[in-house]
N, C-alpha and C positions, 0 to 999 in steps of 0.2 A: 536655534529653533525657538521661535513663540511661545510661551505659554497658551495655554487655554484661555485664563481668564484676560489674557493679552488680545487676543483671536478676536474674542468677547464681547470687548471693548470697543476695538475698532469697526467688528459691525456693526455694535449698538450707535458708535459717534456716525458711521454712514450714513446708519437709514436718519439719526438727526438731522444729519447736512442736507438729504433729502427734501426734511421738511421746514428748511430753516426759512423763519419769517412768517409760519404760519400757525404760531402757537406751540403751548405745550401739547405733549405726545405721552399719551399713559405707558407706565412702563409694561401695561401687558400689553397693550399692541406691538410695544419694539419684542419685547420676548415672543410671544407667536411670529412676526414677522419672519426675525431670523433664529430662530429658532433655538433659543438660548433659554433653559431651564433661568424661571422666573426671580427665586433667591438668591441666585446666583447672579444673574444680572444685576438685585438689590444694590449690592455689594460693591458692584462695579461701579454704577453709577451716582453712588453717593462717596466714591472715592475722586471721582471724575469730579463730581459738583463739590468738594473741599477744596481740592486744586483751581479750580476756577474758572474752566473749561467749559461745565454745564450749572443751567440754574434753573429752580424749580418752581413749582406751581400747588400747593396742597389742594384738593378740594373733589369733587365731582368733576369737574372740569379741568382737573390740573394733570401735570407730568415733568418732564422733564422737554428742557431744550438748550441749544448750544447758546454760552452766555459770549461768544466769540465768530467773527463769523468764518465759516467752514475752511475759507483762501486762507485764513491767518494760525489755523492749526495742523501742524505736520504729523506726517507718521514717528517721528522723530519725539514730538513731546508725547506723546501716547505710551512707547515703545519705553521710552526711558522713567515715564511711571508709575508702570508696572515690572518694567525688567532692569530696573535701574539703567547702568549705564549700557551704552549699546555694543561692546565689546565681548568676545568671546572671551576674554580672561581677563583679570581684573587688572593685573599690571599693565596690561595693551593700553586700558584706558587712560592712564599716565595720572588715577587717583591714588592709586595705592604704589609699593615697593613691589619685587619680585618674592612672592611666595613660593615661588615652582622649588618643588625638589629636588629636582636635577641642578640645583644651582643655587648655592650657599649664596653668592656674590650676583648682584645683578648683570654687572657688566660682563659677565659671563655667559650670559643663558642667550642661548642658539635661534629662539624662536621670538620674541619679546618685538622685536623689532619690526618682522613681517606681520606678527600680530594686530601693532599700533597700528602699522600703515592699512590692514584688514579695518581694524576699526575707523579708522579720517574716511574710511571711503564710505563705510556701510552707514556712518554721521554722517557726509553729505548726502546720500542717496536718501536716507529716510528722510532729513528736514527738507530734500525738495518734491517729495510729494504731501501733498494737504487733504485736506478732506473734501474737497472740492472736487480734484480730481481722482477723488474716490467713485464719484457720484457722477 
């Protein structure tokens, strides 16, 4: 399951894609929009514009808007920068070793394996939809 500020995220990069090419977008218009409590979107989207994703505008006139265009970023890179890898257990995603309790020894543990292949799917399936075809 998603986070919240994952949820967040990705409406805020929509209604973007929405408006990509037409300027920046104050970030209280995306907040009213989709209706995402204002400081918390902050948050969001100055995590998004670190990674490099969105880029902004100071001023009366300014906001935010996708520094990438909407085809070229997936649910997949969203997903995974906020929830890290996209794997229900950490060993599936094949970055870490088997922590499970149930199993001193990796090459023992019963689940590990349907896991991984849970996760190769749920990685392809997010990097093939974009923002684009959010919108």
């Amino acid at each position: 399951m998603l986070s919240k500020k994952t949820r967040y995220a990705i409406l805020a990069l929509a209604s973007l894609a929405r408006e990509f090419g037409n300027g920046p977008v104050p970030i209280s218009r995306i907040a009213g929009d989709e209706h995402i409590p204002q400081r918390f979107l902050e948050g969001i989207l100055l995590e998004l514009k670190n990674g490099g994703v969105l880029g902004s505008v100071r001023g009366k006139a300014g906001g935010y808007y996708l520094s990438r265009d909407p085809g070229e970023v997936t649910l997949c890179d969203v997903v995974t920068r906020f929830e890290g890898t996209a794997g229900m257990l950490a060993c599936a995603s094949g970055r870490t070793g088997c922590s499970c309790e149930f199993s001193k020894e990796e090459s023992l543990c019963k689940i590990r394996a349907s896991f991984a292949d849970i996760h190769r799917k749920m990685t392809e399936m997010l990097s093939g939809v974009t923002l684009r075809d959010l919108v």
